[in-house]
C-alpha positions in Angstrom: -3.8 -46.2 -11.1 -6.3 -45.9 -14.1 -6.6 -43.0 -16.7 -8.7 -39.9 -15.3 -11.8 -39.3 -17.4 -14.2 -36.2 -17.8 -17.5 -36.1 -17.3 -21.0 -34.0 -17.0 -21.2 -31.8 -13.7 -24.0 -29.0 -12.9 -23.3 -26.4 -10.9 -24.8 -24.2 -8.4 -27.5 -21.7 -10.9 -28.3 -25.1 -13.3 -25.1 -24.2 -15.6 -23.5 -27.3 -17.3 -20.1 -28.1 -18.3 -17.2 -30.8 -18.1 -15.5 -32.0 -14.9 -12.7 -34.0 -13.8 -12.3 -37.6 -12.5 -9.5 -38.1 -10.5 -8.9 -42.0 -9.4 -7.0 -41.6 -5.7 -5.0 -44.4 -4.4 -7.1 -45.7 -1.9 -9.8 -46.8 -5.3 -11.7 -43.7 -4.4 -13.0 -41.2 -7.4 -13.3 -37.6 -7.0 -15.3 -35.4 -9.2 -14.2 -31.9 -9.6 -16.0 -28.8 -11.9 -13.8 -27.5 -14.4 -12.7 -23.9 -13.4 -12.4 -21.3 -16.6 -8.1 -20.9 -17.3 -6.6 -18.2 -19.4 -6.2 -20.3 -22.4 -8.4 -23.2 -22.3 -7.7 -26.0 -24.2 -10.1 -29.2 -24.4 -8.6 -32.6 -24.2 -5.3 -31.8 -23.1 -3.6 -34.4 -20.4 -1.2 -32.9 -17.8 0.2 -35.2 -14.8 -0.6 -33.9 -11.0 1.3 -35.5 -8.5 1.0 -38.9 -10.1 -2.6 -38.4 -11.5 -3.2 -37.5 -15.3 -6.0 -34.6 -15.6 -8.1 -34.3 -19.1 -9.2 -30.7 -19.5 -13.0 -30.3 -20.5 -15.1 -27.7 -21.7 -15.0 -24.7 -20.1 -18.0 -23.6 -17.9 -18.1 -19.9 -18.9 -14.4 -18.4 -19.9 -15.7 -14.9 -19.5 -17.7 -14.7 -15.8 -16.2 -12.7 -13.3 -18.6 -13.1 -10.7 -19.3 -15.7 -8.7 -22.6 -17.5 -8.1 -23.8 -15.5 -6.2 -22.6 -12.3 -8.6 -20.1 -11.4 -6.5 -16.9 -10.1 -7.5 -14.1 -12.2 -7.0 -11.8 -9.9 -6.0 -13.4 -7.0 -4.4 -11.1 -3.9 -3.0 -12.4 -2.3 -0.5 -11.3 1.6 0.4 -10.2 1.9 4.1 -12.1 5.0 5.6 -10.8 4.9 8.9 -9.0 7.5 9.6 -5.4 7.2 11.3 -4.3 9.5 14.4 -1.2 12.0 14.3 1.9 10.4 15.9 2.3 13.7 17.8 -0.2 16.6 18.8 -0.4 19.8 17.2 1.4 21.6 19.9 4.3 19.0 20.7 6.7 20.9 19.3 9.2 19.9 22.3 9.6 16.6 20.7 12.1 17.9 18.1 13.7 20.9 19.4 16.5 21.4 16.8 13.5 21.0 14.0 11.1 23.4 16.7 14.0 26.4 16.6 15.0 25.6 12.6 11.1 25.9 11.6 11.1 29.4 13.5 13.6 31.0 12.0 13.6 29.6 8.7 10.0 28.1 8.3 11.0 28.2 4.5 13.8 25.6 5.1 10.9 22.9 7.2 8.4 23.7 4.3 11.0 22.4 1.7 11.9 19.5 3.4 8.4 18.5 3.9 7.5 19.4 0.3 10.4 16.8 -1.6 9.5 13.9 0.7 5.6 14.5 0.0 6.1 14.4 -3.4 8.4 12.0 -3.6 11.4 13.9 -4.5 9.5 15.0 -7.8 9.8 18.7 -6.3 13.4 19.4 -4.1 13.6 21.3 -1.1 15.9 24.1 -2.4 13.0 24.7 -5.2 10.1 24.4 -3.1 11.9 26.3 -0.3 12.9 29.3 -2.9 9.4 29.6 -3.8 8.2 29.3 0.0 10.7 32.6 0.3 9.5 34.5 -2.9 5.7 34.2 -0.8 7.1 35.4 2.3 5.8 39.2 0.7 2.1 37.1 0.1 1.8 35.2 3.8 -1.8 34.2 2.6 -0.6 32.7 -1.0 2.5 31.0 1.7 -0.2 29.6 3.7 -2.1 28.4 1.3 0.6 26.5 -0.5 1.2 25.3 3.0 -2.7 23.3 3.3 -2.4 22.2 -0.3 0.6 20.3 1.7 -0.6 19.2 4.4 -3.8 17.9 2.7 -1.5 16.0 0.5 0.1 14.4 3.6 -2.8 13.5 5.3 -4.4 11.6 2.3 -1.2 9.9 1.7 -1.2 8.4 5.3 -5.1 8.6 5.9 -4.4 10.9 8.9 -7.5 12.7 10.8 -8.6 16.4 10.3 -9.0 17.2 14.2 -8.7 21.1 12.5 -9.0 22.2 9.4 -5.6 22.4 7.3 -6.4 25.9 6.8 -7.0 27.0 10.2 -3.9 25.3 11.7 -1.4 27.2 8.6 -2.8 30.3 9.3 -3.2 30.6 12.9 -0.4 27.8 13.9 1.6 27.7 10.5 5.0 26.5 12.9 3.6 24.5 14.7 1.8 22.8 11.8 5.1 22.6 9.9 6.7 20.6 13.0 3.8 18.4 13.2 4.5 17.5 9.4 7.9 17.4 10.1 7.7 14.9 12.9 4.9 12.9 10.9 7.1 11.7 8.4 10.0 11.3 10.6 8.3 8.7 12.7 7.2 6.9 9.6 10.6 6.6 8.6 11.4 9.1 6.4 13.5 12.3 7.7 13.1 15.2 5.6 16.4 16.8 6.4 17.8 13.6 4.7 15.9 14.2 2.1 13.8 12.2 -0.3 16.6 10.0 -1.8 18.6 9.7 1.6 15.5 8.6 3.5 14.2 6.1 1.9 17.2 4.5 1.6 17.3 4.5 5.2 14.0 3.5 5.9 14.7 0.2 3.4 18.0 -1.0 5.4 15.7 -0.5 8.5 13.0 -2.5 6.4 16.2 -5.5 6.2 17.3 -5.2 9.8 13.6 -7.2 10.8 13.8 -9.5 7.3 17.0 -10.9 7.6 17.4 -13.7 9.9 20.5 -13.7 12.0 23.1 -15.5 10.7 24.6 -18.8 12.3 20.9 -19.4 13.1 19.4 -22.8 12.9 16.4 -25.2 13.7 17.9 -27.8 16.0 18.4 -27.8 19.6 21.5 -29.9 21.0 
């Protein structure tokens, strides 16, 4: 098998700059454009699967476009917007969280609060402050939408209502709804926020870890 050499390539928009040839075994010779590395170096020899590659001159080190000036990597926001995993109203669904949010809304509003923030704020604090409002109901509500906005963005979720509208004329049944919303995804407020994502991760493992004893061979 002979030495690969470099040589003169054009590219798609007239640019020039070093290629590879890379001798197969079957005689044949492949010629191959030299794509831009992090460090480029010219004339260095590394060994492929058998072949030896020279490194040429880089075509151009700092595009980050294609041809065609497109990004590369292009991220691109998802806009569609995800449906509730329970209606508004479905407050059957979880009757021990249903009688708990009407008697102690403040208790359901702290819950929801530490797993929405990801245990930055804990349900004792959030559900003291909930109860230092109960004199305020409109500064309560409010703290309530500023919550359940927070939610929805985090999952993408609809606005069939306005967050407002369903805290001040529904705020139970909206706190059940949020309640129920994160449960289903995994994570049970009255765990809390340490509790339940450590439950949701050996959940995770139960559908990643093969069974054991388990092989590829039929007898």
């Amino acid at each position: 098998m002979g030495r690969n050499q470099t040589t003169d390539v054009e590219t798609a928009g007239g640019k020039q700059g070093s290629g590879l040839e890379v001798q197969g075994g079957g005689g044949g010779t492949v010629v191959a454009p030299y794509f831009p590395v992090a460090e480029p170096t010219v004339g260095k020899v590394e060994s492929y699967g058998g072949n030896e590659v020279v490194y040429g001159t880089p075509i151009d080190a700092t595009t980050t476009t294609d041809i065609h000036g497109i990004p590369k990597v292009q991220m691109v926001q998802n806009t569609v917007e995800i449906p509730w995993s329970t209606g508004l109203f479905s407050c059957h669904q979880h009757w021990k969280n249903a009688l708990v949010t009407v008697f102690l809304p403040c208790v359901t509003f702290g819950q929801i609060a530490e797993i929405v923030d990801e245990g930055e704020t804990s349900s004792a604090m959030a559900g003291f402050l909930c109860c230092l409002t109960l004199n305020m109901p409109w500064f309560g509500k409010m703290k309530g939408c500023k919550y359940r906005k927070k939610l929805r963005e985090k999952y993408n979720l609809e606005k069939p209502i306005g967050d407002s509208v369903s805290h001040i004329f529904c705020p139970c049944c909206a706190l059940c709804q949020e309640f129920r919303e994160l449960k289903n995804r995994g994570l049970d407020p009255s765990l809390g926020w340490k509790a339940s994502l450590a439950a949701q991760q050996q959940n995770q493992e139960k559908f990643t870890i093969p069974p054991k004893n388990q092989n590829m061979f039929k007898y």
